[in-house]
C-alpha positions in Angstrom: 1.3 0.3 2.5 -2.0 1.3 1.4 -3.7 4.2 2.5 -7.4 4.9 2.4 -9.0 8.0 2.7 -12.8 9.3 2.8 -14.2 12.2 0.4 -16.8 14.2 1.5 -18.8 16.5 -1.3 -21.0 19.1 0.7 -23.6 20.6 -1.8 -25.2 23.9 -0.7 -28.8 21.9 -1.1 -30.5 18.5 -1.8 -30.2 18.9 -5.5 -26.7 18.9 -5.3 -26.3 21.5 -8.2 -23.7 23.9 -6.1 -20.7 22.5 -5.1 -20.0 24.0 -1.7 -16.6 22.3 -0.3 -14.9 18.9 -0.1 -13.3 17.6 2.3 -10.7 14.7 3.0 -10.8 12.7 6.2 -9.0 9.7 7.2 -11.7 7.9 9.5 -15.5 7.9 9.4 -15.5 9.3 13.3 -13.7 12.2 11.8 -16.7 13.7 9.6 -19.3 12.8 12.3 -17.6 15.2 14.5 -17.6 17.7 11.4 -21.0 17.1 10.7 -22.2 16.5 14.2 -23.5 12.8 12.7 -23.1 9.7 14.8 -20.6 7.6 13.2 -23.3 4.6 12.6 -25.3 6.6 10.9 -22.5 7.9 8.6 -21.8 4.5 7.6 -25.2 2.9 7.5 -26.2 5.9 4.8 -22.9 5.0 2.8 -23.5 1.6 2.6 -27.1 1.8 1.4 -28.7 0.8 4.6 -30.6 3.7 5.3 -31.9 6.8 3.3 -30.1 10.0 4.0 -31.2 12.2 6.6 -30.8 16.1 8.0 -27.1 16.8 6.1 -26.3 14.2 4.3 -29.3 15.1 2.1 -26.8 17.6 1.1 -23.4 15.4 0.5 -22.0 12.5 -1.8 -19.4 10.4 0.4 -16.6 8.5 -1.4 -14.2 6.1 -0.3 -10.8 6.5 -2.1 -8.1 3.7 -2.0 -5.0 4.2 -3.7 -3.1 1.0 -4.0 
C-alpha cells in the first residue's frame, strides 16, 4: 500500500535562508489548521495556481510518495 505524506519547510523569512522547522503531515487539512490557511488555498499555492501569500511566503511544501 502506498503511503503519501506532505513536507512542510518553514523558513524564519521570505528569503528562505534559516531553516526554522519541518514538519510531516498526512493531509493538506492538517497544515491549514497549523498554519491557520484554508485548505484551498494551501493547495492552489502548491500547484502553481496562485502566488504565495501571508506564511507561505515563508515555506517550501513537498509531496513525498514512497512506493
Amino acid at each position: 500500500m502506498k503511503k503519501n505524506y506532505w513536507v512542510l519547510y518553514l523558513f524564519e523569512n521570505e528569503k528562505k535562508g534559516d531553516l526554522l522547522k519541518i514538519m510531516e503531515f498526512k493531509t493538506i487539512k492538517e497544515i491549514s489548521y497549523v498554519l491557520d490557511v484554508h485548505h484551498c488555498v494551501i493547495s492552489n499555492w502548491f500547484h502553481g495556481l496562485i502566488h504565495p501569500r501571508g506564511i507561505l511566503k515563508n515555506c517550501v511544501l513537498y509531496q513525498s510518495i514512497v512506493i
